[in-house]
C-alpha positions as CSV (number, residue, x, y, z in Angstrom):
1,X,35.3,-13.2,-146.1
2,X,34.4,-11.1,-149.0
3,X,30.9,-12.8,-149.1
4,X,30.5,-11.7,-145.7
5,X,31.4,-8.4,-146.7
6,X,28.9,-8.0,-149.3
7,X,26.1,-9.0,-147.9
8,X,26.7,-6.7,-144.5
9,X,26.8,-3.5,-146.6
10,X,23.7,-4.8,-148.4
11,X,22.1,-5.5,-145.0
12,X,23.1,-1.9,-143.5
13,X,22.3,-0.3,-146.3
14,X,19.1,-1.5,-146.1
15,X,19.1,-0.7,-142.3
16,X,20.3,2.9,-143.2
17,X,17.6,3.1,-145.8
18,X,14.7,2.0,-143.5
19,X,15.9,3.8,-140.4
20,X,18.9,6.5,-141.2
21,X,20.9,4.5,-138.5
22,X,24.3,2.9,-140.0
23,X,26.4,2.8,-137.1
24,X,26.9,-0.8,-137.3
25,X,29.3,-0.6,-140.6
26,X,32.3,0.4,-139.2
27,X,31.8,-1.6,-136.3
28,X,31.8,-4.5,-138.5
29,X,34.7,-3.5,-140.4
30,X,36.6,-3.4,-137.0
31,X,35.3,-6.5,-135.6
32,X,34.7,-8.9,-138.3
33,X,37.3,-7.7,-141.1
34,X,39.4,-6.5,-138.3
35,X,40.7,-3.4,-140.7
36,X,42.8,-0.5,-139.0
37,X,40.4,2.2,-137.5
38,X,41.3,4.7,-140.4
39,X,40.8,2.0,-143.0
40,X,37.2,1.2,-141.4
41,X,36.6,5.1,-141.0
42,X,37.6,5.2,-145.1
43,X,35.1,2.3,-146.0
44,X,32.3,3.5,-143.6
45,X,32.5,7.1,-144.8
46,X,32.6,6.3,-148.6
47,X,29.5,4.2,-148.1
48,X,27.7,7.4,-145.7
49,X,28.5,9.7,-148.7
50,X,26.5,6.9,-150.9
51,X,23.5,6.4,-148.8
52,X,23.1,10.0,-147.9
53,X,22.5,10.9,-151.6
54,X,20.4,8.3,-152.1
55,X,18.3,8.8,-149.3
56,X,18.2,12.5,-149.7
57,X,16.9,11.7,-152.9
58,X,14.0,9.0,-151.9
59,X,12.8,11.1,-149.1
60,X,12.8,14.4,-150.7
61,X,10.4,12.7,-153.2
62,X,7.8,12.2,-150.1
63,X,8.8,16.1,-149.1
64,X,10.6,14.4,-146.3
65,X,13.5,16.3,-146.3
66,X,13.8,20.1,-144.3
67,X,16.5,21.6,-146.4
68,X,16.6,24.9,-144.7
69,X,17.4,23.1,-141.1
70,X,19.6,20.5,-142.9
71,X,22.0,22.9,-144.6
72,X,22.8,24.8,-141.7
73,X,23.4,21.9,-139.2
74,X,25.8,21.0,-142.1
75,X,27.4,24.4,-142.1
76,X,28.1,23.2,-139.1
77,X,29.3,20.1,-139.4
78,X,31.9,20.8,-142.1
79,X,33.6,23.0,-139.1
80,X,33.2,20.0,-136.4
81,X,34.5,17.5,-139.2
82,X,37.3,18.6,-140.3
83,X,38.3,18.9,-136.4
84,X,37.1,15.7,-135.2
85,X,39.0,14.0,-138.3
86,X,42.0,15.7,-137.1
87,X,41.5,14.3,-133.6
88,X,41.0,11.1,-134.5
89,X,44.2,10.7,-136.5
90,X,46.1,11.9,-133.4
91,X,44.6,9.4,-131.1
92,X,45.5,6.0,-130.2
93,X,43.5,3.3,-132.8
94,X,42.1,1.7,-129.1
95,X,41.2,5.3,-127.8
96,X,39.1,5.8,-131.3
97,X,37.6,2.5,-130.6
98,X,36.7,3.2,-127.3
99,X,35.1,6.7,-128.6
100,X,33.2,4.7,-131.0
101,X,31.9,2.2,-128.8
102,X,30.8,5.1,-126.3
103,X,29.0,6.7,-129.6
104,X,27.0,4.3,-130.1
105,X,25.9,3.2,-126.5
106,X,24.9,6.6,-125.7
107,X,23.1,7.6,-129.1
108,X,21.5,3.9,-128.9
109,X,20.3,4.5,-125.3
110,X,18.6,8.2,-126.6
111,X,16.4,6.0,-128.8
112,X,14.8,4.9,-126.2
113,X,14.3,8.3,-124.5
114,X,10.7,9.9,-124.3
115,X,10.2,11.9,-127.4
116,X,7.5,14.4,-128.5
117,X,4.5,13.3,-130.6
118,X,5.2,13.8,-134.1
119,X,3.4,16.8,-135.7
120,X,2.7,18.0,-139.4
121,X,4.7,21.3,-138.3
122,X,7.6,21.8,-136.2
123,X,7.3,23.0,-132.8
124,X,9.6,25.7,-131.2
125,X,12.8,26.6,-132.9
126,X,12.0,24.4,-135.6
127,X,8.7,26.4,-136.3
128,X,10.2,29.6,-136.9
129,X,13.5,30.7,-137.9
130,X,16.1,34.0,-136.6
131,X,19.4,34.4,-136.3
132,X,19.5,32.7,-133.0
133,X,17.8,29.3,-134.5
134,X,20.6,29.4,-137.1
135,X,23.6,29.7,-134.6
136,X,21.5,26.7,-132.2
137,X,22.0,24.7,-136.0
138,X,25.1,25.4,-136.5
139,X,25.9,24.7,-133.0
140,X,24.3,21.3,-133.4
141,X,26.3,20.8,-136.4
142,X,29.5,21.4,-135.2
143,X,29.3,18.9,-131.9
144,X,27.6,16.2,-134.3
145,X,30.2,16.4,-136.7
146,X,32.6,16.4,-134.4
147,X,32.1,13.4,-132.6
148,X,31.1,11.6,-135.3
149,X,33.6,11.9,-137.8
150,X,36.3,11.3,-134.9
151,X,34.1,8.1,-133.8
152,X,33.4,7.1,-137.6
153,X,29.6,6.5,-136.3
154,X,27.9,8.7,-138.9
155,X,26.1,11.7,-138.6
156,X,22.6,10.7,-138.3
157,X,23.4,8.5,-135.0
158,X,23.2,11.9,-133.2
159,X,21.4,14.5,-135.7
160,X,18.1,11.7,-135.8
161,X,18.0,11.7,-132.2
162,X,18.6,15.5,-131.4
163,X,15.5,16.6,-134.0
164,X,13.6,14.2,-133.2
165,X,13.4,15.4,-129.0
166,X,13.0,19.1,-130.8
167,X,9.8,17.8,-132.4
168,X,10.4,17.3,-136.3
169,X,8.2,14.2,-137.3
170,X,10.1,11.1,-137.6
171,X,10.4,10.6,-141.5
172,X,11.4,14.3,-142.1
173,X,14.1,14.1,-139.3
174,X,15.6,10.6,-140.9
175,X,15.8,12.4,-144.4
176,X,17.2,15.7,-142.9
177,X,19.7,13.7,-141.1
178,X,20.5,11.9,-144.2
179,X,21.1,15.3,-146.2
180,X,23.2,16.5,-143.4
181,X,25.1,13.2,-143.7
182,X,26.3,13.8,-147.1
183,X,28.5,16.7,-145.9
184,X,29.8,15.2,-143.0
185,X,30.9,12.2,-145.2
186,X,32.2,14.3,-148.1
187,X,35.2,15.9,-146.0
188,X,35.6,12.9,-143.7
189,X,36.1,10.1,-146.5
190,X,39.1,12.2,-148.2
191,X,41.5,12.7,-145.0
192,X,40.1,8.7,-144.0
193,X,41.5,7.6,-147.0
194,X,44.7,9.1,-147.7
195,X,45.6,8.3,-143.5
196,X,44.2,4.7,-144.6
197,X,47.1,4.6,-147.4
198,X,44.7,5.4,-150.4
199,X,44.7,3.0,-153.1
200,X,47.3,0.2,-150.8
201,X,44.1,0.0,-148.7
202,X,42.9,-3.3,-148.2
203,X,40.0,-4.6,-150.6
204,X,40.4,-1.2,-152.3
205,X,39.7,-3.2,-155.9
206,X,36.2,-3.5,-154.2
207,X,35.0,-0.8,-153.5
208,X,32.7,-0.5,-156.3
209,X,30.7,-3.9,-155.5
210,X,30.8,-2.7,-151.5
211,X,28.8,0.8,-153.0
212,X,27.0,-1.1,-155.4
213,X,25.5,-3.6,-152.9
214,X,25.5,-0.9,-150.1
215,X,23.4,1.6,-152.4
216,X,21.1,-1.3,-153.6
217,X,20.7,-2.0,-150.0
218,X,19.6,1.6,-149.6
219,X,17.1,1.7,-152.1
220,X,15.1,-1.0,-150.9
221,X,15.1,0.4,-147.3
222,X,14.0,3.8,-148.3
223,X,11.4,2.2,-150.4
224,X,10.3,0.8,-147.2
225,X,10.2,3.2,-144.8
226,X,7.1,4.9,-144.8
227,X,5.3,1.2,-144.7
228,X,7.3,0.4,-141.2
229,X,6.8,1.1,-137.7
230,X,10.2,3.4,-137.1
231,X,10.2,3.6,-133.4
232,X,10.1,-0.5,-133.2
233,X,12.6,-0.9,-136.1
234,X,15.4,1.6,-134.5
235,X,15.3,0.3,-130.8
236,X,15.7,-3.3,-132.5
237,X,18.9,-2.1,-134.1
238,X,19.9,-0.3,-131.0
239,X,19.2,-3.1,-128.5
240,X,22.0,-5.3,-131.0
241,X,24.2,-2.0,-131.4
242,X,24.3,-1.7,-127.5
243,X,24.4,-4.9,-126.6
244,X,27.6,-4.9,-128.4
245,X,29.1,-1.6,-127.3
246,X,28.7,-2.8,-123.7
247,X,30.4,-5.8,-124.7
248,X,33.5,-3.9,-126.3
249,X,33.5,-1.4,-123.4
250,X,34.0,-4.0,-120.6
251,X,37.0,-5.4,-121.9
252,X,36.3,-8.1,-124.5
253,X,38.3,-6.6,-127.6
């Protein structure tokens, strides 16, 4: 079992790297390790916090990365955090799974949605900036983080999406998302992981080699992305991540 662990947090973090799109980790932590929901939330969110730095990092290095957008959706997302944590820890483990499975069904299907033509500058909001553009941010922020911190999906499974139908080019929108990530991760993984029973959690000794592996997996996606065809890569992963959601959702587990 622990092989099997490794080498899915080295194969999502390479995922995450290439794409931004990780919402098959705590899916895998529910299905295949069969953890609690709050001990899957605690692994998943740990290893979010992990790939958003490094991804932050690798993309801002091919000026990938739109901090001024990024921090405010996170302002945001610190507020819708904090609440959908709460609302998760109040609801049933098969209500949360149910939210998670709906997550990613409906953030796989917007992958396949029409989406504007990439562009070198933003278009609308995104191409200039007032008050109202940073209330629409925060806004975003706050629903984002809100539903994904209560389904444990991750915050780029909506943020990617969202800025990519506004018009940000694809590679700026994955590291953005990844930035905004960071925060949504840093005040989800505490409350996860004191709910989860902190260090009585199981494969807690672990965690290291899961980060290790997971970041390593990271790396080598982000050094990939800009050589890959993004829009083939993510409805790959989506068609799987579906395909399993639908399965969940009808019944079978």
């Amino acid at each position: 079992m622990l092989l099997c662990i490794f080498g899915a947090n080295l194969l999502v973090g390479i995922c995450i790297g290439l794409t931004g799109i990780g919402f098959m980790l705590p899916m895998f932590y529910l299905l295949a390790v069969h953890m609690t929901t709050s001990e899957a939330m605690a692994f998943s969110f740990c290893a979010f916090l992990v790939s958003g730095m490094l991804s932050t990092v690798a993309f801002y290095r091919k000026n990938a990365v739109d901090f001024r957008i990024g921090t405010w959706i996170s302002v945001g997302s610190v507020i819708g955090t904090m609440a959908g944590v709460t609302v998760n820890l109040l609801l049933p483990p098969s209500t949360v799974k149910t939210i998670l499975y709906s997550t990613v069904l409906l953030s796989g299907i917007s992958i396949f949605l029409p989406q504007k033509a990439n562009r070198d500058t933003h278009i609308g909001f995104l191409g200039t900036w007032s008050i109202s553009h940073v209330v629409i941010c925060i806004a975003i922020g706050v629903v984002t983080g809100c539903i994904c911190s209560a389904a444990g999906a991750g915050g780029p499974i909506l943020v990617i999406p969202i800025l990519s139908i506004l018009g940000m080019p694809i590679h700026k929108v994955i590291g953005t998302a990844m930035y905004n990530s960071i925060f949504l991760s840093l005040f989800a993984f505490p409350r996860y992981f004191l709910a989860a029973g902190g260090t009585e959690m199981v494969y807690f000794a672990w965690i290291p080699v899961l980060l290790i592996l997971f970041g390593a997996g990271v790396l080598i996606g982000s050094r990939y992305a800009f050589r890959m065809n993004q829009t083939k890569l993510k409805r790959t992963i989506a068609v799987l991540c579906v395909g399993i959601a639908v399965w969940k959702l009808i019944g079978h587990g």
